[in-house]
N, C-alpha and C positions, 0 to 999 in steps of 0.2 A: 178283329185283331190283325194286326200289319206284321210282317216279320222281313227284315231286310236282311239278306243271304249277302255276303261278299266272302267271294273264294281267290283264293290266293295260293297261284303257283309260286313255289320259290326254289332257288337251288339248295339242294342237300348243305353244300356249305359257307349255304347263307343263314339257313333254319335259326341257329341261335341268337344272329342279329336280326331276324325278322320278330321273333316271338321277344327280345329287348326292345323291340320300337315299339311294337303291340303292347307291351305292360308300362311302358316307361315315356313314351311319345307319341303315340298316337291320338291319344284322346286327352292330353293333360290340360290343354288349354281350349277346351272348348267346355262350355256351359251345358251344352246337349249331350256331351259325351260323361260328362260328369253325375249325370244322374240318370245315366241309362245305359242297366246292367246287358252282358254279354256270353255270349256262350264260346267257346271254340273248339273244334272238330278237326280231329285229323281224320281225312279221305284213306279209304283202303285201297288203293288202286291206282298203280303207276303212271300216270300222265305220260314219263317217257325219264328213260334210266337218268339219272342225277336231278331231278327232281320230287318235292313232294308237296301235295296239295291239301290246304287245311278252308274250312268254312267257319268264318264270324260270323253268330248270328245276334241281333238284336229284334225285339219285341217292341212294337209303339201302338196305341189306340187309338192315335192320331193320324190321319196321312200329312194333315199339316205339317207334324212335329218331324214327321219322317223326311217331309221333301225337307226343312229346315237342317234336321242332321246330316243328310244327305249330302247339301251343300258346304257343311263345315269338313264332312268324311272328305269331301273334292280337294278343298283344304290342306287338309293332314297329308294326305299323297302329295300331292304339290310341294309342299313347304319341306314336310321330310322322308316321305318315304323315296319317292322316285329319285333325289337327290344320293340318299345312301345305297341303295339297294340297285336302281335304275335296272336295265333288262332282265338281271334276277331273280326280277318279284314280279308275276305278270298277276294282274287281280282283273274283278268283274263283278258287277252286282245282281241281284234279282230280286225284287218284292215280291215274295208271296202273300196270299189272304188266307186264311180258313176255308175252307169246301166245307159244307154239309151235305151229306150225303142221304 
């Protein structure tokens, strides 16, 4: 199992239009995003005063399917996040795997 981490700083008084593009535009038009549920986390811990940091995470069994949504995720930022939000929203991704220990 693949889980793709993307954390996103944004400013305190951006928060409510970031978490409306997250439920309402981010994923709406993409076929990968449509059928692959997500989780969201808010961070305890200040990045740096008038900021707060939250992590999206999504689950694939695929790496294929992951670099696929991966490339549509590039997408969404492109087309709308960066454009509304721009230096407000700094994000970044990480693929983890499973460990067995």
């Amino acid at each position: 199992m693949y889980i793709l981490n993307i954390t996103y700083v944004v400013a305190d008084s951006k928060v409510p239009l970031w978490k409306n593009w997250l439920q309402q535009d981010a994923f709406s038009n993409s076929i990968a995003f449509q059928n692959t549920p997500y989780r969201v986390y808010k961070i305890n811990h200040v990045a740096e005063e008038g900021q707060v940091s939250f992590s999206v995470q999504f689950d694939f069994d695929s790496l294929a399917f992951l670099d696929l949504f991966e490339q549509e995720l590039d997408s969404a930022h492109a087309k709308s996040l960066n454009p509304l939000l721009g230096p407000q929203c700094l994000f970044f991704s990480t693929i983890l795997t499973k460990e067995e220990l």
